[in-house]
C-alpha positions in Angstrom: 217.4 -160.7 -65.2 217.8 -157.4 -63.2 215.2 -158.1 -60.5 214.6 -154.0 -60.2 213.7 -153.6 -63.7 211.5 -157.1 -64.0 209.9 -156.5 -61.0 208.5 -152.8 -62.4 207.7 -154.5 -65.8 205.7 -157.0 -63.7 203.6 -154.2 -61.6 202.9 -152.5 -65.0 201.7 -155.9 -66.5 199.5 -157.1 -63.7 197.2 -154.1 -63.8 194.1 -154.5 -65.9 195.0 -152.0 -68.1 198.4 -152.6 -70.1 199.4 -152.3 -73.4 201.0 -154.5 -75.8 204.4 -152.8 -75.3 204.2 -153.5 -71.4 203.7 -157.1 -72.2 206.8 -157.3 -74.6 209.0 -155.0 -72.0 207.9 -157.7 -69.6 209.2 -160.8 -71.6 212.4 -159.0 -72.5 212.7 -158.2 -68.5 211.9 -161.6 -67.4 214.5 -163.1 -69.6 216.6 -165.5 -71.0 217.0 -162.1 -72.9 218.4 -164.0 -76.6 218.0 -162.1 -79.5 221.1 -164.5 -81.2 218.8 -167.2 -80.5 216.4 -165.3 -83.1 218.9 -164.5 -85.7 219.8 -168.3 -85.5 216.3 -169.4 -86.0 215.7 -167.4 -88.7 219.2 -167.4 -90.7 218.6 -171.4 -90.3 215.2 -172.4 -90.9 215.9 -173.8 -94.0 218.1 -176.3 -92.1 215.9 -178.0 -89.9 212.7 -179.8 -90.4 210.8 -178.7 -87.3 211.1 -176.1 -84.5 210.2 -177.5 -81.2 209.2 -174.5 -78.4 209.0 -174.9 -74.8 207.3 -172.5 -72.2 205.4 -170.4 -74.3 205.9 -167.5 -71.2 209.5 -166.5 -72.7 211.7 -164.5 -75.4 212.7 -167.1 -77.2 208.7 -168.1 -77.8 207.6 -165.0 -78.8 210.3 -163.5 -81.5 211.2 -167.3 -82.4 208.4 -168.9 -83.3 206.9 -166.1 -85.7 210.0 -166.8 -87.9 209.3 -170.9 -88.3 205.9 -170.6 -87.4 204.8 -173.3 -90.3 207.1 -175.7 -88.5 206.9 -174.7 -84.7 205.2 -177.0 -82.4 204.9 -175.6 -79.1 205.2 -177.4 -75.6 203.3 -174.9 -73.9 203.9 -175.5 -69.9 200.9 -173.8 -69.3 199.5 -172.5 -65.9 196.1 -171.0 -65.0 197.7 -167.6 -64.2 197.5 -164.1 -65.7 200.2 -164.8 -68.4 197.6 -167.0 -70.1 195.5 -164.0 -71.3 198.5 -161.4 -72.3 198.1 -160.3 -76.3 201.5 -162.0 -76.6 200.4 -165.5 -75.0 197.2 -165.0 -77.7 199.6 -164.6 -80.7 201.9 -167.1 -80.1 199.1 -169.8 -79.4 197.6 -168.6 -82.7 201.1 -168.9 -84.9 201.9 -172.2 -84.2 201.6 -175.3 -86.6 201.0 -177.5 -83.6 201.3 -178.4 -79.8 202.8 -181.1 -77.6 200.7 -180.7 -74.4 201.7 -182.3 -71.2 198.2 -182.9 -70.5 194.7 -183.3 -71.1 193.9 -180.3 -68.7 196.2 -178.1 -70.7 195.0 -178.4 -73.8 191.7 -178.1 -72.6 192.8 -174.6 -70.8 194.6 -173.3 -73.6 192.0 -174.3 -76.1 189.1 -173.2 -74.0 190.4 -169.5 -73.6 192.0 -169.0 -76.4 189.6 -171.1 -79.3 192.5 -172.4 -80.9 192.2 -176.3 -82.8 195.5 -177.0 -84.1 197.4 -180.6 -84.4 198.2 -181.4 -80.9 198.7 -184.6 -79.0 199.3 -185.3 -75.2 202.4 -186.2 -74.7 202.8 -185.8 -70.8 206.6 -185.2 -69.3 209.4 -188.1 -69.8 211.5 -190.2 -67.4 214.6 -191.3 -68.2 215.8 -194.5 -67.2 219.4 -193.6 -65.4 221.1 -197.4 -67.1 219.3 -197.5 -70.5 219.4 -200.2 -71.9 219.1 -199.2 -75.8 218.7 -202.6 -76.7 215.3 -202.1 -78.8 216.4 -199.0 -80.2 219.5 -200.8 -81.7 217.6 -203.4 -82.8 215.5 -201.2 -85.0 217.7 -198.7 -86.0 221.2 -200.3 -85.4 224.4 -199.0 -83.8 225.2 -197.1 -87.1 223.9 -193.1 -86.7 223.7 -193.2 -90.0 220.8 -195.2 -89.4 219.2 -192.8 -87.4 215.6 -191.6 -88.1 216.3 -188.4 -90.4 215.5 -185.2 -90.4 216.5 -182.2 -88.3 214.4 -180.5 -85.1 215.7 -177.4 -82.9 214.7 -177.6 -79.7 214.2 -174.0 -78.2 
């Protein structure tokens, strides 16, 4: 990110009165600027059973999911802030096929602002044991990876 240039995109987009082409100079300023990202997504959809989205705030969000948008679940790590009301937060809310919200609050937020009902569930934020163990997951799915659950998921 070239903090001169983001931090202009960001006066423009905090006034009232923006357009929809300040918001998307914004999310190209603010970066992780990935346009390969795109072309992988949509040159590889076919490969993968679902697309799963974090921090809907970001390039990768708005140009990605519109490509897979029948298999894109978002994580949304949403924030009551001004970013929640851009166009571009409203359209990529309104594409996806479903959310993975890391809390009752956010769904409420997102859904209450923006009106959309789509497939969601809570699923909070993970810890990772630092030893694991493994022993259950062996048990039910062996030591094999063939034995692995199948199906395919890119995690952007």
């Amino acid at each position: 990110r070239d903090p001169v240039r983001f931090a202009e995109a960001q006066r423009v987009v905090e006034r009232k009165e923006h357009t929809l082409e300040d918001e998307i100079r914004w999310i190209e300023e603010q970066g992780p600027y990935m346009p390969s990202l795109i072309d992988y997504i949509d040159k590889n959809k076919a490969r993968y059973d679902l697309f799963i989205f974090f921090s809907y705030r970001y390039y990768h969000c708005f140009f990605g999911i519109p490509k897979v948008k029948e298999k894109a679940l978002l994580v949304p790590t949403a924030e009551h802030d001004q970013v929640l009301y851009f166009y571009i937060s409203r359209q990529i809310f309104r594409q996806v096929a479903g959310f993975l919200f890391n809390s009752v609050e956010e769904k409420m937020l997102i859904e209450g602002i923006h009106g959309v009902e789509k497939p969601s569930v809570v699923v909070g934020v993970g810890i990772i044991e630092l030893k694991p163990r493994g022993g259950k997951f062996r048990e039910k799915y062996g030591d094999s990876k063939r034995n692995f659950p199948r199906g395919k998921t890119l995690f952007c």
